[in-house]
PDB file as gemmi writes it, atoms N, CA and C in Angstrom:
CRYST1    1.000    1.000    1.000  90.00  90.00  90.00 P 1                      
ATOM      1  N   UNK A   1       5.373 -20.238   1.785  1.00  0.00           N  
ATOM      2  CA  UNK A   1       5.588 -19.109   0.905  1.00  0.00           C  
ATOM      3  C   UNK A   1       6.634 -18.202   1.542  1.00  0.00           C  
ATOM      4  N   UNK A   2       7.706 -17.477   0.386  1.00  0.00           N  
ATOM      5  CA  UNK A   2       8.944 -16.993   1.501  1.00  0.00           C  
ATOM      6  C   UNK A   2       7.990 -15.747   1.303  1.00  0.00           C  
ATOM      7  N   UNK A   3       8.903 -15.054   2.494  1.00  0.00           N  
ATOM      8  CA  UNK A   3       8.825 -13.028   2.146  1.00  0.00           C  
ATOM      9  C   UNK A   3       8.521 -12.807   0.992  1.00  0.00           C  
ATOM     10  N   UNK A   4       9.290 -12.391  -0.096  1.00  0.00           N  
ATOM     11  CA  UNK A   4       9.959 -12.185  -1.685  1.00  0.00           C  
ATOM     12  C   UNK A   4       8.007 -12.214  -1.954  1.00  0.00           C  
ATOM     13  N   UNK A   5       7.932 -13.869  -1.847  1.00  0.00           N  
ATOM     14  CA  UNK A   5       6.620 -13.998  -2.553  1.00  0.00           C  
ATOM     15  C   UNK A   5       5.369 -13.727  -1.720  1.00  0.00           C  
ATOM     16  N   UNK A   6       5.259 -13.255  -0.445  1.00  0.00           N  
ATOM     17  CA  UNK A   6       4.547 -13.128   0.290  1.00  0.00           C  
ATOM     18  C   UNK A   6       3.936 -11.724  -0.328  1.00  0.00           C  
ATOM     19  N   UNK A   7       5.192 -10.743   0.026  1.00  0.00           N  
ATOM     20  CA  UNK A   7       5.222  -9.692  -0.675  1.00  0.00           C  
ATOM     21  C   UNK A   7       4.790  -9.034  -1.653  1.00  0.00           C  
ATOM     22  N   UNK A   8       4.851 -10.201  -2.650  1.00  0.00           N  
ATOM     23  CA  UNK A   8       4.473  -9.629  -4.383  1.00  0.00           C  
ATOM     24  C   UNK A   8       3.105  -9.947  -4.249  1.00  0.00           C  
ATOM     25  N   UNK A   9       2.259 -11.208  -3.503  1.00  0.00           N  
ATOM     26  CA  UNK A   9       1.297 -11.636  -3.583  1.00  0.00           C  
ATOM     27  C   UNK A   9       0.370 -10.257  -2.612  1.00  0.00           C  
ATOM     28  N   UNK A  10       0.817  -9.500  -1.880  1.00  0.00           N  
ATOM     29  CA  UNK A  10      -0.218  -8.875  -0.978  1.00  0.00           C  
ATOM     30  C   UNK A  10       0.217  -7.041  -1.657  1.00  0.00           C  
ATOM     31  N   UNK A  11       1.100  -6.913  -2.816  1.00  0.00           N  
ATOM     32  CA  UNK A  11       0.981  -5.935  -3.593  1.00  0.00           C  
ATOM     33  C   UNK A  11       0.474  -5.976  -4.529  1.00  0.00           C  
ATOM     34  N   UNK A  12       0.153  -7.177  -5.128  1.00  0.00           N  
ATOM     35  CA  UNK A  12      -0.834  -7.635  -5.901  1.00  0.00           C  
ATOM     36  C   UNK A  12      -2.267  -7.344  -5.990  1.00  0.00           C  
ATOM     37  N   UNK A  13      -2.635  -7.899  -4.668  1.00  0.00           N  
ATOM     38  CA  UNK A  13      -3.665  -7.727  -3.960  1.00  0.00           C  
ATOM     39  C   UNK A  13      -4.263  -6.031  -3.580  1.00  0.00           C  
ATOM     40  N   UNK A  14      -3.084  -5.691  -3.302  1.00  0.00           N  
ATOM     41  CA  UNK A  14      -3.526  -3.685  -3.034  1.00  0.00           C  
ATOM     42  C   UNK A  14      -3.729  -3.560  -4.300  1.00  0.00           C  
ATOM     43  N   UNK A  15      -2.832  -4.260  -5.638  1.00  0.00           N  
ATOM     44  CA  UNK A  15      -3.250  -3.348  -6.498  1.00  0.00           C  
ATOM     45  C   UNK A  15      -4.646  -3.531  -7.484  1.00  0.00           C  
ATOM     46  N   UNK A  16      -5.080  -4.704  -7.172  1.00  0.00           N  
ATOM     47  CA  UNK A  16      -6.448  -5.392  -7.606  1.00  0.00           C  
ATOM     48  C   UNK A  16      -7.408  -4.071  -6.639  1.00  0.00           C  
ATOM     49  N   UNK A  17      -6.906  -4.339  -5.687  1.00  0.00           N  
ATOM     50  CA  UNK A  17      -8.205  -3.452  -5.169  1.00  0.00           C  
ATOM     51  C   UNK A  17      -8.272  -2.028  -4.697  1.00  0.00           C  
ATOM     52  N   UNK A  18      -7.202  -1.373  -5.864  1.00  0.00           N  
ATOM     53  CA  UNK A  18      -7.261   0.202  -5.782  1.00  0.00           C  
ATOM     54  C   UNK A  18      -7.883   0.363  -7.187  1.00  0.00           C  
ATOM     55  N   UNK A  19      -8.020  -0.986  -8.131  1.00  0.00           N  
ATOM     56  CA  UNK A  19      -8.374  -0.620  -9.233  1.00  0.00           C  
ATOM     57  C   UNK A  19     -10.008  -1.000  -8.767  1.00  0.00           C  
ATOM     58  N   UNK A  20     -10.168  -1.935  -8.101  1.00  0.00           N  
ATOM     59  CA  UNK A  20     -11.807  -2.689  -8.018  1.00  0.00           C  
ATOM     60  C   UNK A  20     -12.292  -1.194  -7.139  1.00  0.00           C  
ATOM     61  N   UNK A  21     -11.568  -0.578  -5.832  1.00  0.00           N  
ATOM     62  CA  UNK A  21     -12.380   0.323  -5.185  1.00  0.00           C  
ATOM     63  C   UNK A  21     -12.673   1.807  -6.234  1.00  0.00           C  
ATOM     64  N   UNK A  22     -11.564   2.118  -7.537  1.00  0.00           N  
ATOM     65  CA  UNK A  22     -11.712   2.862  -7.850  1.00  0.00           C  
ATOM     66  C   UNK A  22     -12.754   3.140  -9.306  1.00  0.00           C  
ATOM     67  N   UNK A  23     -13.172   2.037 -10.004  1.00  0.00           N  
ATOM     68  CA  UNK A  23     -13.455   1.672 -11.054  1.00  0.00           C  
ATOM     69  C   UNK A  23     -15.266   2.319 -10.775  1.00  0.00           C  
ATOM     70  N   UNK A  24     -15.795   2.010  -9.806  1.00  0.00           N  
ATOM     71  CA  UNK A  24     -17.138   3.216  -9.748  1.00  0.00           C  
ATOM     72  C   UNK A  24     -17.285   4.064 -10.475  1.00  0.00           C  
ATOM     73  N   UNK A  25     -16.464   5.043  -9.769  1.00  0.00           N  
ATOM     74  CA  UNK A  25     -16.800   6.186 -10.271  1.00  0.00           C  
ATOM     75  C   UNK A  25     -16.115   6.936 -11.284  1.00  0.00           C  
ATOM     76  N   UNK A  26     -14.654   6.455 -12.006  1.00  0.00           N  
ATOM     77  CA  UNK A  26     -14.390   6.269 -12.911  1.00  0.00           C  
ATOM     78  C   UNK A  26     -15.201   5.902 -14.126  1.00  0.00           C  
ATOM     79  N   UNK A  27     -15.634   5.176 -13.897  1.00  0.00           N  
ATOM     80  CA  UNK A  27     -16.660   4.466 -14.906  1.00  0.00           C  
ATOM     81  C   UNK A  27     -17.881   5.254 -15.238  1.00  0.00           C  
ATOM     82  N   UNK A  28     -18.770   5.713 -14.177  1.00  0.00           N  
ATOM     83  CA  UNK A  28     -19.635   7.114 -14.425  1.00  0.00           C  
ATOM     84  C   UNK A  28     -19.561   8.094 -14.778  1.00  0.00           C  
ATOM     85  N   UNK A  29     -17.975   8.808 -14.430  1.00  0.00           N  
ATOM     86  CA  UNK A  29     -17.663   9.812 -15.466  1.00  0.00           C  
ATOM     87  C   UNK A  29     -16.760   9.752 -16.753  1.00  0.00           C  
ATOM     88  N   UNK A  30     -16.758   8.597 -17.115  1.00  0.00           N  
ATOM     89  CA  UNK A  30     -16.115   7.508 -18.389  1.00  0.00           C  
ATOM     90  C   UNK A  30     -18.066   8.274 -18.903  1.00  0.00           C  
ATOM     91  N   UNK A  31     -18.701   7.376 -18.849  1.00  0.00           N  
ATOM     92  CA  UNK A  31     -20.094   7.322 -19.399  1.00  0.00           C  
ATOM     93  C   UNK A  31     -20.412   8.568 -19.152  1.00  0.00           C  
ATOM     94  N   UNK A  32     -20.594   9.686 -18.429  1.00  0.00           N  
ATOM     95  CA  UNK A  32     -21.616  10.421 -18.264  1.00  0.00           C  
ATOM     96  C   UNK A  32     -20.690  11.630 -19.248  1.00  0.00           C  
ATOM     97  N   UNK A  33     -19.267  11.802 -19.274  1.00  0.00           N  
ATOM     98  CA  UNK A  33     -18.553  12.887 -20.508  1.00  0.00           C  
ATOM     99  C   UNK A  33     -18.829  11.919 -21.797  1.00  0.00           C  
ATOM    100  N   UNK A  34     -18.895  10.222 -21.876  1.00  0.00           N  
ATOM    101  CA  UNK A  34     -19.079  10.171 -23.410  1.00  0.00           C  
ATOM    102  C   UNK A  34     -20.678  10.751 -24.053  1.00  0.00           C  
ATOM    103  N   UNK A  35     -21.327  10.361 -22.757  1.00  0.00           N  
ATOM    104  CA  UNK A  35     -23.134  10.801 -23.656  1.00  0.00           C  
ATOM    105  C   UNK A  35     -22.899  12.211 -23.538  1.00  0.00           C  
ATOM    106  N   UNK A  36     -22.417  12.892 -22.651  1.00  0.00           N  
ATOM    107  CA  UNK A  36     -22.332  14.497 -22.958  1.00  0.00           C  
ATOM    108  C   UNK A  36     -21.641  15.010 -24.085  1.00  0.00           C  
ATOM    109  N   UNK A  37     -20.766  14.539 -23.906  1.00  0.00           N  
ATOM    110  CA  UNK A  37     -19.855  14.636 -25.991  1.00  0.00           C  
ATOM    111  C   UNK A  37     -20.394  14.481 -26.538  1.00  0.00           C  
ATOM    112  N   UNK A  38     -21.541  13.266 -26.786  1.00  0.00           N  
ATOM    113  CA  UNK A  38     -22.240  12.957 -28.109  1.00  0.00           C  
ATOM    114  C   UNK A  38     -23.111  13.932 -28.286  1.00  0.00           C  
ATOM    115  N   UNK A  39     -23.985  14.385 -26.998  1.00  0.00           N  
ATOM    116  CA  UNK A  39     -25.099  15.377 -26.964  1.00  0.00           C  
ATOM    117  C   UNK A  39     -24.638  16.904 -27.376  1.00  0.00           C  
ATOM    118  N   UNK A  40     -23.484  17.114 -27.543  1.00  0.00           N  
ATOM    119  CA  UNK A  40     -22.990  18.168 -27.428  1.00  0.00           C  
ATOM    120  C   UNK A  40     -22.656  18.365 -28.970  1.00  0.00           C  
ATOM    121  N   UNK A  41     -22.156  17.645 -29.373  1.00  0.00           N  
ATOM    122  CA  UNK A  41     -21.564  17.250 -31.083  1.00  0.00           C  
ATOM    123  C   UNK A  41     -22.795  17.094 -31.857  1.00  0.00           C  
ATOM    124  N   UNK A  42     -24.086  16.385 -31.304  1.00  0.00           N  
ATOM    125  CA  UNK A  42     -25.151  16.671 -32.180  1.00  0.00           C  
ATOM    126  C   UNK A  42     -25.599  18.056 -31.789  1.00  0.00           C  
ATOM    127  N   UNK A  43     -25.794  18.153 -30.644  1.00  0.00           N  
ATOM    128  CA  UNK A  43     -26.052  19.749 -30.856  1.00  0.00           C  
ATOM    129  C   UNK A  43     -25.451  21.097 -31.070  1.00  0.00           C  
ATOM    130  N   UNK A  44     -24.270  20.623 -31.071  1.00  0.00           N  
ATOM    131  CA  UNK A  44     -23.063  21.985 -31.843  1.00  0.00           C  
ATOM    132  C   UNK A  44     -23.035  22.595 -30.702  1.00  0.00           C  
ATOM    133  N   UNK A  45     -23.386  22.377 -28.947  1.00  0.00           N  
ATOM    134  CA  UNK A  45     -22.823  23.356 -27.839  1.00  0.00           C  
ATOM    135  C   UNK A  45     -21.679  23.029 -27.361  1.00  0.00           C  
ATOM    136  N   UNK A  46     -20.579  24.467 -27.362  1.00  0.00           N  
ATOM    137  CA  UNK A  46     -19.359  24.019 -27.104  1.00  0.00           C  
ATOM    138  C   UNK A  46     -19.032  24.324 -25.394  1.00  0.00           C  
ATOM    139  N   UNK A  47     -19.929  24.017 -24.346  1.00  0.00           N  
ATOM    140  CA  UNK A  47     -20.074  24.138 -23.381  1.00  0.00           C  
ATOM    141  C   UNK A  47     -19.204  23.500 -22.386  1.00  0.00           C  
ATOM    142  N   UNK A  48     -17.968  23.523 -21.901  1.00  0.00           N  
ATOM    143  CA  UNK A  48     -17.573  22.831 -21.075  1.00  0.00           C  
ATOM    144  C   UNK A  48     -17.323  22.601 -19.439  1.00  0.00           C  
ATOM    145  N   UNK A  49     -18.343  23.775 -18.844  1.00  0.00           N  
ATOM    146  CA  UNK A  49     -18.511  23.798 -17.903  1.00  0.00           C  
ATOM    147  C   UNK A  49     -20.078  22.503 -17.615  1.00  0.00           C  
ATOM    148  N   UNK A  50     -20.752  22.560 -18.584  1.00  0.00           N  
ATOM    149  CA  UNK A  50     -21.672  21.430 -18.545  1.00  0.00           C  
ATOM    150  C   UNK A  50     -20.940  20.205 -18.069  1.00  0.00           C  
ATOM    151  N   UNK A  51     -20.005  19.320 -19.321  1.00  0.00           N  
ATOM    152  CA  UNK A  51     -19.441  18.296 -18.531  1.00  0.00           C  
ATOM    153  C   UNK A  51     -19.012  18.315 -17.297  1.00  0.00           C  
ATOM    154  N   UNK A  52     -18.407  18.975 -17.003  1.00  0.00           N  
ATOM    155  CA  UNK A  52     -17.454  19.261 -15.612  1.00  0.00           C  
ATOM    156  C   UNK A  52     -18.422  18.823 -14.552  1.00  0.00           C  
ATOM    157  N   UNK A  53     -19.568  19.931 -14.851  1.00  0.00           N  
ATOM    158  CA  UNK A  53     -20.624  19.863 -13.668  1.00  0.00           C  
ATOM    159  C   UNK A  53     -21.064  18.845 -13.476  1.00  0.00           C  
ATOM    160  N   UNK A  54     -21.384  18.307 -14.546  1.00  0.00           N  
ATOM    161  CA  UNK A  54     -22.439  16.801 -14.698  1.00  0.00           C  
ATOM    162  C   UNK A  54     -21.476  15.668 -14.181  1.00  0.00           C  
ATOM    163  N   UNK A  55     -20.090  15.500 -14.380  1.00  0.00           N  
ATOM    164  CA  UNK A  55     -19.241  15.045 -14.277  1.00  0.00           C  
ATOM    165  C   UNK A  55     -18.947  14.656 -12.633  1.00  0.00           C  
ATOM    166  N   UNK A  56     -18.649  16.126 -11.818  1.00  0.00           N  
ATOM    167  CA  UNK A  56     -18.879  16.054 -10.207  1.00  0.00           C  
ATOM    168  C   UNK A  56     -19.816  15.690  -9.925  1.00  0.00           C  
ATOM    169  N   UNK A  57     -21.371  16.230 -10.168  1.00  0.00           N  
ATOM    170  CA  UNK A  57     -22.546  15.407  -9.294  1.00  0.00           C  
ATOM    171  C   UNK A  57     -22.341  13.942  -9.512  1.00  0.00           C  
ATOM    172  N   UNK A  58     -22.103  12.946 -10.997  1.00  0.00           N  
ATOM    173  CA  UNK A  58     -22.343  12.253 -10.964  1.00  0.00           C  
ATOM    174  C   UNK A  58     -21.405  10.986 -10.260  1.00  0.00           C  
ATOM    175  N   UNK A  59     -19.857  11.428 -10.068  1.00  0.00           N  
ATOM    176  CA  UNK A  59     -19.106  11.524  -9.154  1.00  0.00           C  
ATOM    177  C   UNK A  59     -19.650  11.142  -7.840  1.00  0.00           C  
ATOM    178  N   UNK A  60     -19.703  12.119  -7.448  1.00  0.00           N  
ATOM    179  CA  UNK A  60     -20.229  12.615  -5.976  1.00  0.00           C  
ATOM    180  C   UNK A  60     -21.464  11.326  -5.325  1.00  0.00           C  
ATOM    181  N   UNK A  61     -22.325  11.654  -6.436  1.00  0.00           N  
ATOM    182  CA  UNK A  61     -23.263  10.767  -6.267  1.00  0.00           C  
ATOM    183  C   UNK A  61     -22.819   8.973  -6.105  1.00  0.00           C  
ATOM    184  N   UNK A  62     -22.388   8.749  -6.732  1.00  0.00           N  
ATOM    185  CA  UNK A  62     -21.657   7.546  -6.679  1.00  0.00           C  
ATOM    186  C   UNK A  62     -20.438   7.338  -5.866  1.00  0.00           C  
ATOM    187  N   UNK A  63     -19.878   8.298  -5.026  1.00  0.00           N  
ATOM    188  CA  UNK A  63     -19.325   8.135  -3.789  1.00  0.00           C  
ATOM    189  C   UNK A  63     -19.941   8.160  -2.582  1.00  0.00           C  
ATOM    190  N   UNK A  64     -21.429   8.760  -2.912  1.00  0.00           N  
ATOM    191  CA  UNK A  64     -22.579   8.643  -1.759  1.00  0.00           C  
ATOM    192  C   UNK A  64     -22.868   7.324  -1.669  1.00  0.00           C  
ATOM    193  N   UNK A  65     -23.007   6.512  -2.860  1.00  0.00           N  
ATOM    194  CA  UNK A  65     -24.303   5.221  -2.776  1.00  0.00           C  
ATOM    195  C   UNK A  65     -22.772   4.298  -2.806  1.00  0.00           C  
ATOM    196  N   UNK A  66     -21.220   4.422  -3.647  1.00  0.00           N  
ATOM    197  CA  UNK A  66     -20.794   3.461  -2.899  1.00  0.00           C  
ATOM    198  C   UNK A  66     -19.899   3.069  -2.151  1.00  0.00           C  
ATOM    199  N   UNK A  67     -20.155   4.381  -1.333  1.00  0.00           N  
ATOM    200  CA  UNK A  67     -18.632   4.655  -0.231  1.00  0.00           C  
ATOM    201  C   UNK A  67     -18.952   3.432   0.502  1.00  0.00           C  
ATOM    202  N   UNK A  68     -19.688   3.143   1.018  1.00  0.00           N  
ATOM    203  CA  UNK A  68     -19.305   2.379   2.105  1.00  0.00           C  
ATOM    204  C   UNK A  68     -18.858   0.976   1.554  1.00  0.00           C  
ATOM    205  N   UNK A  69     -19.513   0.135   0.398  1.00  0.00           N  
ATOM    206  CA  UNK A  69     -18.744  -0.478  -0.146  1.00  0.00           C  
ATOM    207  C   UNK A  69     -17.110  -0.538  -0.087  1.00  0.00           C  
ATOM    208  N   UNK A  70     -17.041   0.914  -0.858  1.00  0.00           N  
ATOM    209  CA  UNK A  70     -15.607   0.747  -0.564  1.00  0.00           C  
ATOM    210  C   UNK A  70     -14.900   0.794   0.258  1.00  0.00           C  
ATOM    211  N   UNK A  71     -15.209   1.694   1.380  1.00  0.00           N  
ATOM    212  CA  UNK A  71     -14.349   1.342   2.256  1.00  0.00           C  
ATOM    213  C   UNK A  71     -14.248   0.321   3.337  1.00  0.00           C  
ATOM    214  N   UNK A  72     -15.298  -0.683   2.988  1.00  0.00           N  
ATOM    215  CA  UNK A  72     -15.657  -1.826   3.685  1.00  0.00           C  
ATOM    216  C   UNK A  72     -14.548  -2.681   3.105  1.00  0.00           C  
ATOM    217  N   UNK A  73     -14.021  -2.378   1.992  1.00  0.00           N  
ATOM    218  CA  UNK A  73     -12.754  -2.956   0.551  1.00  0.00           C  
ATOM    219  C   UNK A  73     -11.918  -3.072   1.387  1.00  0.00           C  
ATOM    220  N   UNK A  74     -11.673  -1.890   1.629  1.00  0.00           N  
ATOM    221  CA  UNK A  74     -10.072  -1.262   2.253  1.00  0.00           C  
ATOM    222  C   UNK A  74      -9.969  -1.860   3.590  1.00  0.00           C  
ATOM    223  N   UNK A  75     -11.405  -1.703   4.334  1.00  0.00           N  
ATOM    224  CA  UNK A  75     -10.872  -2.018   5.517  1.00  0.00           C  
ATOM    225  C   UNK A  75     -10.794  -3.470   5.889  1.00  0.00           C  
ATOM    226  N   UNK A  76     -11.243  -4.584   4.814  1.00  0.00           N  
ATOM    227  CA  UNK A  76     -10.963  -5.886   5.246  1.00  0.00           C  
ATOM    228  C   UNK A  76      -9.648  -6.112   4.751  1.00  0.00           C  
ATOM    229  N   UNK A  77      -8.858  -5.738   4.016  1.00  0.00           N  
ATOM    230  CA  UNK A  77      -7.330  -5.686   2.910  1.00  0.00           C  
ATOM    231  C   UNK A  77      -6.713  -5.540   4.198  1.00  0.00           C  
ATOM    232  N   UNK A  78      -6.855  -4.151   5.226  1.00  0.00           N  
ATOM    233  CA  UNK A  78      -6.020  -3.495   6.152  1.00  0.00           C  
ATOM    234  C   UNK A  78      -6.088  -4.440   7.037  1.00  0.00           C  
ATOM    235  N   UNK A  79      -7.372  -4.863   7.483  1.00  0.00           N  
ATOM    236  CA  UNK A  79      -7.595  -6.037   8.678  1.00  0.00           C  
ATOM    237  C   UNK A  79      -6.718  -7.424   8.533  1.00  0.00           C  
ATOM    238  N   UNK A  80      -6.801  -7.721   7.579  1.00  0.00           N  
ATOM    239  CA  UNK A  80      -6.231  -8.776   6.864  1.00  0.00           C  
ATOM    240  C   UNK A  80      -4.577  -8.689   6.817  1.00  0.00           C  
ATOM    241  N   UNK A  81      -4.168  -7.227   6.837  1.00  0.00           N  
ATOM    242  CA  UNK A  81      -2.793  -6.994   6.787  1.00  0.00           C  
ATOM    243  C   UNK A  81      -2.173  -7.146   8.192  1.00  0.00           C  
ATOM    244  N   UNK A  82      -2.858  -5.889   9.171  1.00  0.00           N  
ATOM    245  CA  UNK A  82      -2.420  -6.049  10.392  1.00  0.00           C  
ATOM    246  C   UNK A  82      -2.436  -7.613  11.055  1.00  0.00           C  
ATOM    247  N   UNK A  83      -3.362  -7.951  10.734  1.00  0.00           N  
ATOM    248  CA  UNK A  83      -3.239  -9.398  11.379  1.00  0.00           C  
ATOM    249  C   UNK A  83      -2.819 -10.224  11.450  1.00  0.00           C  
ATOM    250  N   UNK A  84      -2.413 -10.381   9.786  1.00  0.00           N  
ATOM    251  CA  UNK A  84      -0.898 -11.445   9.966  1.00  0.00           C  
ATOM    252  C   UNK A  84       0.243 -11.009   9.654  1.00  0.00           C  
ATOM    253  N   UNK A  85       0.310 -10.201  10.120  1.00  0.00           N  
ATOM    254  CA  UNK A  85       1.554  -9.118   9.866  1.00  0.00           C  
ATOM    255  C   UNK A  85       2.672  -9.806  11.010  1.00  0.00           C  
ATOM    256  N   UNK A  86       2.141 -10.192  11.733  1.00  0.00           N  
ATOM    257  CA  UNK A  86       3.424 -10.813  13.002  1.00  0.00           C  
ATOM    258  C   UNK A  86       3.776 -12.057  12.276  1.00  0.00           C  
ATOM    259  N   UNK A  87       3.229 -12.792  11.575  1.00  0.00           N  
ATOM    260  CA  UNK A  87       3.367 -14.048  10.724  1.00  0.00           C  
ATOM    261  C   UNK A  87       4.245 -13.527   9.815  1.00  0.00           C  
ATOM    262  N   UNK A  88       4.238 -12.600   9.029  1.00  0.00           N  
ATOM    263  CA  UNK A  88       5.152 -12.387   8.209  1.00  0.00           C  
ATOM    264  C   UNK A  88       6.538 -11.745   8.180  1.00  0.00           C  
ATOM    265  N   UNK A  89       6.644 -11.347   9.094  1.00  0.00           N  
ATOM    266  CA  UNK A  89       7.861 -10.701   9.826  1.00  0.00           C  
ATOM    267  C   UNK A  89       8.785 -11.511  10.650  1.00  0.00           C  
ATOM    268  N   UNK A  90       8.015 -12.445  11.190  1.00  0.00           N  
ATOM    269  CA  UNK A  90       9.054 -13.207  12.055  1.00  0.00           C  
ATOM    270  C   UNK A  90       9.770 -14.438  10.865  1.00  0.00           C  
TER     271      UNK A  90                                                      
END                                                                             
């Protein structure tokens, strides 16, 4: 495999897994503002410090339970980089 394609294949790769490390908690506050919209629209409160709030804990919370996951992500990508990094350069 030359450079050129070495290259595209391991930016590829970062970019698979800025979407896989980031998609958590994205996804919880995807879900936790749509049921708050709905709850909010049936109940006519135009409250938007509610979402927000509900929004960070649930956030937060899900960077508690799956940080280490992720950065267990990152750090085999990085391990994986430095290491054959002399392979790809020479």
């Amino acid at each position: 495999m030359g450079n050129t394609e070495q290259f595209l294949y391991l930016s590829r790769q970062a970019m698979m897994l800025v979407v896989l490390v980031s998609a958590p908690p994205i996804v919880a506050a995807l879900a936790v503002g749509l049921t708050l919209a709905i709850l909010q629209a049936l109940t006519q409160i135009q409250e938007q410090t509610l979402q927000t709030a509900a929004r960070l804990v649930v956030v937060f919370a899900v960077l508690i339970f799956a940080g280490y996951w992720m950065a267990l992500q990152v750090l085999a990508f990085a391990v994986n980089i430095f290491n054959n990094f002399g392979t790809w350069v020479s």
